[in-house]
C-alpha positions as CSV (number, residue, x, y, z in Angstrom):
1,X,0.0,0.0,0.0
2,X,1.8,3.7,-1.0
3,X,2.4,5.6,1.8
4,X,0.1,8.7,2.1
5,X,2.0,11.9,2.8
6,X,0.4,14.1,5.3
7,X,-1.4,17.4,3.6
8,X,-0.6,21.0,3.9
9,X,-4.5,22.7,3.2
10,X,-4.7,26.2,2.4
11,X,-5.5,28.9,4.5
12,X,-7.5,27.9,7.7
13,X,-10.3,25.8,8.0
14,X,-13.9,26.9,8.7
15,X,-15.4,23.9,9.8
16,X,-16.2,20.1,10.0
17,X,-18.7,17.9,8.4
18,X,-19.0,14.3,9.2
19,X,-20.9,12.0,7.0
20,X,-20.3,8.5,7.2
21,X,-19.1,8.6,3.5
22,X,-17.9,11.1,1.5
23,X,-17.9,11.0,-2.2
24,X,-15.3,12.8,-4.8
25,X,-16.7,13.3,-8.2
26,X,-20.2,14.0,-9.4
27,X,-19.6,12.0,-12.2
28,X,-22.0,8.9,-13.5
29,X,-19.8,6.6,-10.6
30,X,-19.6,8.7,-7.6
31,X,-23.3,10.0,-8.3
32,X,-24.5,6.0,-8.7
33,X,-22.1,5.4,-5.5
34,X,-23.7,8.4,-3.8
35,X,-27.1,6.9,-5.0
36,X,-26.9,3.0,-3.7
37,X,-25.3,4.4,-0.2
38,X,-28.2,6.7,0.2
39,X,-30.8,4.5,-1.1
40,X,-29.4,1.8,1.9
41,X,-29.9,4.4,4.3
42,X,-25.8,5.7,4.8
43,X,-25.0,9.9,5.5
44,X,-23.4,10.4,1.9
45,X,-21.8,13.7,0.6
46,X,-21.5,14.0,-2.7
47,X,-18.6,17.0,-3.8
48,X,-18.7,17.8,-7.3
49,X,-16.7,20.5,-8.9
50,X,-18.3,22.6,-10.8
51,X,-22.4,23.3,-11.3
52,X,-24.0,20.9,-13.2
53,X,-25.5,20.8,-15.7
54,X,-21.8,20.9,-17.4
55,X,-20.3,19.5,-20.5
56,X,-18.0,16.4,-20.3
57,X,-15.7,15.1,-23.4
58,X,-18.1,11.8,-24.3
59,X,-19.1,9.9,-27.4
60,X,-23.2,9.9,-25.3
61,X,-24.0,6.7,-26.2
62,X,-25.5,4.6,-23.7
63,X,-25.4,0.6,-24.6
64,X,-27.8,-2.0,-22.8
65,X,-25.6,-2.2,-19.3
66,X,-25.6,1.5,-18.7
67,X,-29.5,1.7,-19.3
68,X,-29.9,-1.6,-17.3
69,X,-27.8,0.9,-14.4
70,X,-30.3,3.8,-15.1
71,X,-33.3,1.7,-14.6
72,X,-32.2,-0.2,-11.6
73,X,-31.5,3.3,-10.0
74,X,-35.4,4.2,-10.8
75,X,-34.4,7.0,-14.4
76,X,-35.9,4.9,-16.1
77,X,-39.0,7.0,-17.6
78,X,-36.7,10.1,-17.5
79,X,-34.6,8.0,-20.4
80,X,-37.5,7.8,-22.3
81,X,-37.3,11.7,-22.5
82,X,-34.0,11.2,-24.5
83,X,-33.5,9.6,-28.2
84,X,-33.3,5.9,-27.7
85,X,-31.5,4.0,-30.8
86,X,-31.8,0.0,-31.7
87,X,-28.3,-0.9,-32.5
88,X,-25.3,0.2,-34.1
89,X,-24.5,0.6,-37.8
90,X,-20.3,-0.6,-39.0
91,X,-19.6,0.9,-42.2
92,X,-16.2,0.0,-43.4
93,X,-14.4,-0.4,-47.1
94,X,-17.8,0.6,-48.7
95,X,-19.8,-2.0,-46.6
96,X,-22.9,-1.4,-43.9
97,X,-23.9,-3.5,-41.5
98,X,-26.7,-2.9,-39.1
99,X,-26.8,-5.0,-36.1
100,X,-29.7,-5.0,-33.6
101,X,-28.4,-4.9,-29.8
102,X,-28.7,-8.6,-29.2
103,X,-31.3,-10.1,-26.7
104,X,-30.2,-10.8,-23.4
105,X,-32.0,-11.7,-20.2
106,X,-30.8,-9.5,-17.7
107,X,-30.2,-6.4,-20.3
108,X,-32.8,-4.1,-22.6
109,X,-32.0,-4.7,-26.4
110,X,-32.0,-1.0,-26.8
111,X,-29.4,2.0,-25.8
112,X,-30.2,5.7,-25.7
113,X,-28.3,9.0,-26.5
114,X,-27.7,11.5,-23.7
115,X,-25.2,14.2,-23.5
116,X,-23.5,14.0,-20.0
117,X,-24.9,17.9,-20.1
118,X,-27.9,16.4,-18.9
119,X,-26.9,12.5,-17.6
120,X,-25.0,13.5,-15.0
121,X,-27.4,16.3,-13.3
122,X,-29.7,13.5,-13.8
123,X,-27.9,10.6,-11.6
124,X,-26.8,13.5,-9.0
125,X,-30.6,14.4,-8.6
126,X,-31.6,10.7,-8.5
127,X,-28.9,10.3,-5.4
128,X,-30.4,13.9,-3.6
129,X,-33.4,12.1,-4.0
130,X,-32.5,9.2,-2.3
131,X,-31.3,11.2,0.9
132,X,-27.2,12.1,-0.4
133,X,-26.0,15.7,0.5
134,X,-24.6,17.5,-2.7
135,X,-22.1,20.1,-2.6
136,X,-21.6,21.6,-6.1
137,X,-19.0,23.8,-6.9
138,X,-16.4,22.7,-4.4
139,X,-12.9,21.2,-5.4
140,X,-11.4,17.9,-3.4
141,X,-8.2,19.7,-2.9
142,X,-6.5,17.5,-0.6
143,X,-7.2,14.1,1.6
144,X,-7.7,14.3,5.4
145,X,-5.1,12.2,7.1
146,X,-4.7,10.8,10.6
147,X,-2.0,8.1,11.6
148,X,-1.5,7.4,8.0
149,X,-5.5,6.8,7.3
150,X,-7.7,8.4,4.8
151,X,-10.3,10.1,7.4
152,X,-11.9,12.3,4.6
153,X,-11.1,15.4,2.0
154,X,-10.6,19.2,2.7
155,X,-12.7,20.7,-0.2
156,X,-12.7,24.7,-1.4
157,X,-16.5,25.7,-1.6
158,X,-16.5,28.2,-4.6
159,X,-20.0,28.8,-4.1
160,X,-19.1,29.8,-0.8
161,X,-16.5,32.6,-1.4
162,X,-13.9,29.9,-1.5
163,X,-14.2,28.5,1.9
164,X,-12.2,25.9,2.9
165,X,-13.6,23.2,5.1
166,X,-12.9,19.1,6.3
167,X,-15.3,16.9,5.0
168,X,-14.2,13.9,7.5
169,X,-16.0,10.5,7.3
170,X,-15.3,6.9,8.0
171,X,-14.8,6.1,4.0
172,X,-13.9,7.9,1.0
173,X,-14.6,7.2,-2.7
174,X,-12.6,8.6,-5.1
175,X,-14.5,9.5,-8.4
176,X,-13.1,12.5,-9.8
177,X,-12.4,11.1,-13.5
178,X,-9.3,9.7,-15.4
179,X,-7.5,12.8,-14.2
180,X,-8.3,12.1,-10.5
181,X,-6.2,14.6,-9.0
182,X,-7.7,12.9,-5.3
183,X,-6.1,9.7,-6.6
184,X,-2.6,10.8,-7.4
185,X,-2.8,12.4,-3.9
186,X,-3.4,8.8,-2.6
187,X,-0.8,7.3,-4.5
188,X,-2.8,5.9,-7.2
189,X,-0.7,5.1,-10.5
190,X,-1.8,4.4,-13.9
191,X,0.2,0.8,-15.5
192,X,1.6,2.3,-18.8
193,X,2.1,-1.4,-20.2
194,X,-2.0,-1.4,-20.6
195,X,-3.5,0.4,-23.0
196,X,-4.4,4.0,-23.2
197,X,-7.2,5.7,-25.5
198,X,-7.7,9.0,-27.0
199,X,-11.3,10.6,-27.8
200,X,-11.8,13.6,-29.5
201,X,-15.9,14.8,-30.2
202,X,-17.6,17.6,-31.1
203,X,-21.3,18.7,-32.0
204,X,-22.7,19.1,-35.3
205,X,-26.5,20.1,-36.3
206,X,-27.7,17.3,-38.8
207,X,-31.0,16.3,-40.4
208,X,-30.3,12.8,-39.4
209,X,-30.6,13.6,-35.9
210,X,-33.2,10.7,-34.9
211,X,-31.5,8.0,-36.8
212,X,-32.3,4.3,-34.9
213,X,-28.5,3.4,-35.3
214,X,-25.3,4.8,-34.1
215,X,-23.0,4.6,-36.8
216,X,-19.4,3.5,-36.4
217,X,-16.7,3.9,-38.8
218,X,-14.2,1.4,-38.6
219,X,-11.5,2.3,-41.6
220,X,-10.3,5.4,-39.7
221,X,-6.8,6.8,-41.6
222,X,-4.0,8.7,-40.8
223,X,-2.3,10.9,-43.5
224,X,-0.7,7.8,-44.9
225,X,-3.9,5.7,-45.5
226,X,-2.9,3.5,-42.6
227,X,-6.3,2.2,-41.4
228,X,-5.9,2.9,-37.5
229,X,-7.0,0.9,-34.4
230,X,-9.9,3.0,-32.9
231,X,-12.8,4.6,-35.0
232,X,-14.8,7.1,-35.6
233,X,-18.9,7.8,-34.4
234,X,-21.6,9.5,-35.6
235,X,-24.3,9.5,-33.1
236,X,-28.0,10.9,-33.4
237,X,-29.1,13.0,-30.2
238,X,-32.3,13.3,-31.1
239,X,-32.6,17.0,-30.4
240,X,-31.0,18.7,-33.9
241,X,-27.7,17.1,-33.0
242,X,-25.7,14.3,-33.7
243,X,-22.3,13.5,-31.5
244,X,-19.1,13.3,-34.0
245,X,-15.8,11.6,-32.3
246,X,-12.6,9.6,-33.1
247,X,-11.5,7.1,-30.7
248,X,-7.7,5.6,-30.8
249,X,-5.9,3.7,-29.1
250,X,-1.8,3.6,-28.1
251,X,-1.4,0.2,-29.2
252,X,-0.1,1.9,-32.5
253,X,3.1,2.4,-32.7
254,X,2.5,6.1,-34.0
255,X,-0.1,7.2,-31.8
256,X,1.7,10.1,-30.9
257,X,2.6,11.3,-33.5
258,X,-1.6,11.6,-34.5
259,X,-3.0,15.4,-34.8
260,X,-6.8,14.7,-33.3
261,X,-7.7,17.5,-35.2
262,X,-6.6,17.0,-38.1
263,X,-7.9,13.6,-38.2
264,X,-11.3,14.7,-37.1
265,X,-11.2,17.5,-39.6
266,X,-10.5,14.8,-42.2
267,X,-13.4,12.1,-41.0
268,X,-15.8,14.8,-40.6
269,X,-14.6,15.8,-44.1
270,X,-15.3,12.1,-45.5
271,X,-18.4,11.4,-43.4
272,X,-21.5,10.7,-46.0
273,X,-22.7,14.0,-46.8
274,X,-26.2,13.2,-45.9
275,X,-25.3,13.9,-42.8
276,X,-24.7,17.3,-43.5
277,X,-21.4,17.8,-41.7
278,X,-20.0,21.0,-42.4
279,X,-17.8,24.1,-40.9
280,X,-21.3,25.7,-40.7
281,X,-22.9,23.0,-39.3
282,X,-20.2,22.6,-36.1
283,X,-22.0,23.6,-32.4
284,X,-18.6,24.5,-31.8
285,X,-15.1,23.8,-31.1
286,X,-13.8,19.6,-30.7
287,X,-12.7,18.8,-27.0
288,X,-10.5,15.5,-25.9
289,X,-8.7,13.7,-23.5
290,X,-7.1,10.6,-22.3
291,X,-8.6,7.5,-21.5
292,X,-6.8,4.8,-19.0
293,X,-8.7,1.2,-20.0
294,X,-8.7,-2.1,-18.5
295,X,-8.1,-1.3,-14.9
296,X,-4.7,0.4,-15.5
297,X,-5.3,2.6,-12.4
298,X,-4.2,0.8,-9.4
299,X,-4.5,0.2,-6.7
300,X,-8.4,0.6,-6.1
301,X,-8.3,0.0,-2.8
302,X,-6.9,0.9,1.0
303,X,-8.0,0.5,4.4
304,X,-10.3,3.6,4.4
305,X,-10.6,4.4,0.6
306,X,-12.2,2.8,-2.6
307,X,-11.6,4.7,-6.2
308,X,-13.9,3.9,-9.2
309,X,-14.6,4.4,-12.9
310,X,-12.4,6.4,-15.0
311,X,-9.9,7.5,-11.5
312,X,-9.4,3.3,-11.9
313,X,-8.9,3.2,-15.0
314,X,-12.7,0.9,-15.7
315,X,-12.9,1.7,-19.3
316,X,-13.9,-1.3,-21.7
317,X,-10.8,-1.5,-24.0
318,X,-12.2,-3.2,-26.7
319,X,-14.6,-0.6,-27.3
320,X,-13.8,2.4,-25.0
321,X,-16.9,2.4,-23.3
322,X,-16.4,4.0,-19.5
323,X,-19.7,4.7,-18.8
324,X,-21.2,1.4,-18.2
325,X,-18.4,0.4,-15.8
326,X,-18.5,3.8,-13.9
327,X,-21.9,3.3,-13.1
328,X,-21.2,-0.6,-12.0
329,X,-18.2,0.1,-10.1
330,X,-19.9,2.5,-8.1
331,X,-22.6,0.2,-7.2
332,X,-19.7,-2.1,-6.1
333,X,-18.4,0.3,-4.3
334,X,-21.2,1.2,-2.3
335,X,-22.0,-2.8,-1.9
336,X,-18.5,-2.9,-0.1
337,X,-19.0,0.1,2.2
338,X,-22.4,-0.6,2.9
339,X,-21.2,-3.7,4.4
340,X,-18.1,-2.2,5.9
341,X,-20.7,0.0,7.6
342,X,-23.2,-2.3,8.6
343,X,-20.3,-4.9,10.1
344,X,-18.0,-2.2,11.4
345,X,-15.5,-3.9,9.6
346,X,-13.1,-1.8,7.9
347,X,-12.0,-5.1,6.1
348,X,-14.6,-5.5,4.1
349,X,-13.6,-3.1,1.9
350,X,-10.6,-5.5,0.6
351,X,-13.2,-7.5,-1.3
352,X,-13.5,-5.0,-3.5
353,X,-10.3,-5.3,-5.6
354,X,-11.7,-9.3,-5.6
355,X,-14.7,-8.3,-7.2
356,X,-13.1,-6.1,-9.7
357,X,-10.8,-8.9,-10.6
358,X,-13.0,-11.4,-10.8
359,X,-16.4,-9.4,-13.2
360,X,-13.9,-8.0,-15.1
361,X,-10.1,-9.4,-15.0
362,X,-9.9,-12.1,-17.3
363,X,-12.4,-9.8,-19.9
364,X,-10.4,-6.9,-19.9
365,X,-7.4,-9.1,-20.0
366,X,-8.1,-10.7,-23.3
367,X,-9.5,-6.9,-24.3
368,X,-5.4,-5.8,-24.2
369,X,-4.6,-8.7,-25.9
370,X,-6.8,-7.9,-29.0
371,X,-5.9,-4.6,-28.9
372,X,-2.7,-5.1,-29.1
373,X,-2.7,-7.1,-31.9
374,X,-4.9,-4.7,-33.9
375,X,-2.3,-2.2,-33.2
376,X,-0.6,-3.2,-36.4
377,X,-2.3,-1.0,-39.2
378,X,-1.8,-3.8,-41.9
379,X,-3.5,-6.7,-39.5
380,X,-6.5,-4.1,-38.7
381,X,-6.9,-3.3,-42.5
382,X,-6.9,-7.1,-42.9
383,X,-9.6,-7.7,-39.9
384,X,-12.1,-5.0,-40.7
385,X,-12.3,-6.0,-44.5
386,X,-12.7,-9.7,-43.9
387,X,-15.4,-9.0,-40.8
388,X,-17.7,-6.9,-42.7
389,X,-18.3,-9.9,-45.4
390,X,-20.1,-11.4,-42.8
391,X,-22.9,-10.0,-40.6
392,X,-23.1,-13.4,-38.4
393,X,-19.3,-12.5,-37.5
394,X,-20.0,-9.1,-36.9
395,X,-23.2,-9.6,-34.5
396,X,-21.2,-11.8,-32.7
397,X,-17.9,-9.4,-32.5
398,X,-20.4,-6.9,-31.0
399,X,-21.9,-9.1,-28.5
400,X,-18.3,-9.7,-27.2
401,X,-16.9,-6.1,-27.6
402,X,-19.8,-4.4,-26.0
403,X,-19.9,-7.4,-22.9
404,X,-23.1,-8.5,-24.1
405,X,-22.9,-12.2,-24.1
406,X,-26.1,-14.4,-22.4
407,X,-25.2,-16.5,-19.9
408,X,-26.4,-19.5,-21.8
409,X,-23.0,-18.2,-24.6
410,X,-19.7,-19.2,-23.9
411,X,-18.4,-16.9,-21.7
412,X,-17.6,-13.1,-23.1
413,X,-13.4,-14.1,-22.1
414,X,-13.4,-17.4,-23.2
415,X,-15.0,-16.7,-26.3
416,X,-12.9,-13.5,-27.1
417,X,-9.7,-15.7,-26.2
418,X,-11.1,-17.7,-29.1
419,X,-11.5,-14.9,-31.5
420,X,-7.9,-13.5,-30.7
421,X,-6.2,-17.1,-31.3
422,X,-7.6,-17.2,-34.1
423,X,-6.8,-13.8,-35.4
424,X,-3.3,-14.5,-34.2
425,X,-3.3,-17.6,-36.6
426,X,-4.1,-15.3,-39.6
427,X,-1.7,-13.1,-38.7
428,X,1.3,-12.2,-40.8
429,X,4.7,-12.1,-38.9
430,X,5.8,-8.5,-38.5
């Protein structure tokens, strides 16, 4: 366990709450966390930095396990306020497919499209209502340590002409995003042998604003006509808008030498013109960032602390989806505390890291794996043009890429280890 240096807060502080949790990040996890320790009858605060409702860097495309979050939290009728799509369309190499989100017994065969403008407010209402404190414009700015324990967070209210004041509880969760600035405080490090992602996305007015499909391009290109691992999205919002990213990943060897920019500039500039992408057309400037995948963030654990979603690094690396996971860690999270609460058991919290390992270890394990091997621009070239011949491949692709196997299936990592040795057998030697 890192060692946790003891805090130097600025300027003097005005005063003490103690909740028996307090929450970092009003995010989709640390709102859900907030949410299930509220709902189970805990004192939660919630600390979010800035006033929601704010805009986050985000493709907006919720699958079947972040609605089957939503609805277990009680949003579900609020979704239905929001454009709900069907499946997602692949075009690649002059191909369509359209694939129908696949049936599945504990998940809805249908997604929705909701900008994190609104998601977010919505999750941190739905934990208020459930009985969490939220504080919004107030910054984490440092932990609260006593005899080498986490006991809490010193937070800067800005709405509060910057007052500075201890938020001390028996548990902390850290939730403040892939940047977690709370988690680098704790000693949290990111494993640079995994894989890391960068997104770039941006608004554009479109009349195909309602489509039933979000549409994923998967022959991306940089200026050499490599065809890159990651792609681009087109995503309806339903309200005038459709979301336009690019999403790649550092498993190519010359990911950092990629201009975002320029390569959005350059899908947006070979997107099909019916949907009417044009400088004119743009809500506005592109924003990015970073995304850590596959549980890179470690550790997600300590005697007093728990850290979840992106601060962990719980982004799906097959497909870069983060927030599905951020809403199911959360719940975990909560789950753990709860019981550390219940049993006075600090120990309890341990099982966490368990859990994590055991839901999602060997999936996100054979996730690296694939990704690394699509690193290679000629062998994802090869992949993408031999998939889209056949829709039965491609159904089943998304089933594993998006974790959407039944239970009656082989399981999502068994199977995918099957569909990586056998790419690995087609694979030409580098």
């Amino acid at each position: 366990m890192p060692a946790v240096a003891e805090p130097q807060p600025p300027g003097p502080i005005s005063g003490v709450t103690r909740p028996d949790v307090v929450v970092v990040g009003g995010g989709p996890s640390g709102a859900a966390c907030a949410h299930w320790l509220a709902e189970a009858g805990h004192e939660v605060v919630l600390v979010e930095k800035k006033r929601y409702p704010r805009e986050k860097t985000c493709g907006d495309g919720l699958t079947p396990r972040s609605v089957k979050q939503l609805e277990d939290m009680g949003l579900g009728e609020q979704l239905t306020r929001h454009h709900r799509y069907d499946g997602l369309r692949s075009i690649a190499f002059g191909r369509t497919l359209e694939m129908r989100w696949p049936e599945h017994p504990d998940l809805p065969s249908y997604g929705y499209v909701v900008t994190r403008h609104d998601l977010d407010e919505m999750v941190a209402e739905r934990a208020v209502k459930a009985g969490a404190t939220l504080w919004q414009e107030t910054e984490a700015i440092a932990p609260v340590v006593d005899a080498g324990l986490v006991r809490g967070v010193t937070v800067k209210r800005k709405s509060e002409s910057g007052k500075v004041e201890e938020v001390r509880a028996r548990y902390v969760v850290v939730a403040d995003g892939a940047n977690s600035r709370m988690g680098r405080a704790l000693g949290t490090s990111r494993d640079r042998s995994y894989p890391l992602g960068m997104a770039i996305r941006g608004y554009y007015e479109s009349p195909r604003h309602d489509e039933p499909w979000i549409e994923s391009h998967l022959d991306i290109r940089d200026k050499g006509g490599n065809v890159l691992p990651g792609y681009g999205w087109i995503f309806p919002v339903g309200d005038g808008r459709v979301n336009v990213g690019i999403g790649l990943l550092s498993t190519f060897n010359q990911w950092k030498s990629v201009n975002t920019s320029h390569l959005m500039e350059s899908f947006v500039g070979y997107a099909p013109d019916s949907w009417g992408l044009r400088p004119e057309t743009s809500c506005g400037p592109p924003t990015g960032g970073r995304l850590p995948m596959g549980l890179s963030v470690r550790p997600h654990a300590g005697p007093t602390y728990l850290v979840t979603g992106d601060a962990g690094g719980a982004i799906n690396p097959f497909n870069g989806e983060g927030i599905a996971y951020a809403y199911e860690t959360g719940r975990m999270a909560a789950d753990f505390i709860g019981r550390a609460l219940v049993s006075g058991d600090g120990r309890e919290l341990q099982g966490y890291d368990a859990e994590l390992e055991r839901v999602y270890g060997l999936y996100f394990k054979v996730a690296r794996a694939f990704v690394k091997i699509i690193g290679r621009p000629e062998l994802m070239r090869a992949l993408v043009s031999t998939g889209m011949h056949s829709k039965t491949l491609m159904e089943w692709v998304l089933r594993i890429m998006a974790n959407l196997l039944r239970p009656d299936e082989l399981g999502p990592a068994e199977a995918a280890y099957k569909a990586v040795a056998a790419i690995a057998r087609i694979a030409p030697e580098p």
